[in-house]
C-alpha positions in Angstrom: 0.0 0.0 0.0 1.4 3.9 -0.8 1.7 6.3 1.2 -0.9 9.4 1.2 0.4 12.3 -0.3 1.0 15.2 2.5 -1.8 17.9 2.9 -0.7 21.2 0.4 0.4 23.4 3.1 -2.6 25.9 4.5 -5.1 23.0 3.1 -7.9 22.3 5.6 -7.9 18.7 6.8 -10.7 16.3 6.2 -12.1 15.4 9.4 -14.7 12.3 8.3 -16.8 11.2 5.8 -20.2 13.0 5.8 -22.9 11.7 3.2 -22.6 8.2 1.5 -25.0 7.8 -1.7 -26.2 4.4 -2.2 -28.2 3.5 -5.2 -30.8 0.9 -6.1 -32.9 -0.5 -9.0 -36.5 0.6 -9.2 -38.6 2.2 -5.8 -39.1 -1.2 -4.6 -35.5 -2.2 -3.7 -35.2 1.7 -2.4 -38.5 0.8 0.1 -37.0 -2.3 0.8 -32.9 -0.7 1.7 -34.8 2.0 3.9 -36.6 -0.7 6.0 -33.3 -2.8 6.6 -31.7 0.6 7.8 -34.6 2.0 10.0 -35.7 -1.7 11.2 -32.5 -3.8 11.3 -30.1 -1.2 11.9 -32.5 1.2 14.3 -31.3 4.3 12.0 -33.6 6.8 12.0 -35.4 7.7 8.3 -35.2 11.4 8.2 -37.1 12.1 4.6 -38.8 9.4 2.6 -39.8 9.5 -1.1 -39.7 7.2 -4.2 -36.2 9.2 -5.4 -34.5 9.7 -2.5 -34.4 8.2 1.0 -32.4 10.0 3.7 -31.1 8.2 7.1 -29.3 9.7 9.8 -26.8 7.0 10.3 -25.5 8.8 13.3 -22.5 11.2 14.5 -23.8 14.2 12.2 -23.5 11.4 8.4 -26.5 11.4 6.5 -26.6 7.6 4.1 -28.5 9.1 1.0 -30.4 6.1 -1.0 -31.2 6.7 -4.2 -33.4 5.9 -6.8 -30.5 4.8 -9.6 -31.3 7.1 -12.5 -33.7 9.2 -11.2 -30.7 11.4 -10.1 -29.7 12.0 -13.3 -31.5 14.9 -14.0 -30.7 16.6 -11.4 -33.0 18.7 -8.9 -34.3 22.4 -9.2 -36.1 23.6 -6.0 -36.9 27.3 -4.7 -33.7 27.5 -2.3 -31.0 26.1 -5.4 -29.7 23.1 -7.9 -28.4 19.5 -7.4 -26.5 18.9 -10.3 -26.9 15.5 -12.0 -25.2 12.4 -10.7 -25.7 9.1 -10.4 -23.7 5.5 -9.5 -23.1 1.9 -10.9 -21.3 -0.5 -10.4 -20.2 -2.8 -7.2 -20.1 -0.9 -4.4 -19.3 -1.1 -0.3 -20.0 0.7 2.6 -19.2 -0.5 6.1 -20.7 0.4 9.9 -20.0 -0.4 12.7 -22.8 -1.5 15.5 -23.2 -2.8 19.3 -23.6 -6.4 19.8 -25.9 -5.7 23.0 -29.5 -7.3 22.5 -28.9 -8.1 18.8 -29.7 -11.7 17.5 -28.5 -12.5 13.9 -29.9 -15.3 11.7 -28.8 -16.4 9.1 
């Protein structure tokens, strides 16, 4: 593994990740991702819709599930712009949880 490259001097320093975007195919799998974080993980769903699901996942991140290609058109509203985006591919994210109470099956 390299080395990281030292900060340009008088560049802030990242402190931690803040948003992860997850994407899905079609509302159903989107319903379906929100309910294993709000009733598996006991994150809290802090706006619901069929484009966009947003969870607090704790420590001031936000996990943004989207609706894959629904994001690709980006967003006008009253206050500004999201810009287009959008993801494929395999992807990963990792948390980390208390074993206290919990009961895994497989």
């Amino acid at each position: 593994m390299s080395q990281p490259e030292p900060a340009r001097p008088g560049a802030p320093r990242a402190l931690r990740v803040v948003e992860t975007a997850l994407y899905f195919d079609g509302v159903e799998a989107l319903r379906a991702a929100a309910a294993f974080y709000r009733d598996v993980l006991g994150l809290r769903v802090m706006a619901e819709g069929d484009r966009l699901v947003s969870v607090d996942a704790g420590g001031g991140t936000v996990l943004l599930l989207f609706h894959r290609g629904e994001t690709a058109k980006g967003l006008r509203w009253p206050d500004g712009w999201i810009p287009p985006h959008d993801g494929s591919g395999p992807l990963h994210v990792a948390t980390s949880a208390t074993p206290e109470g919990t009961r895994w099956s497989s």
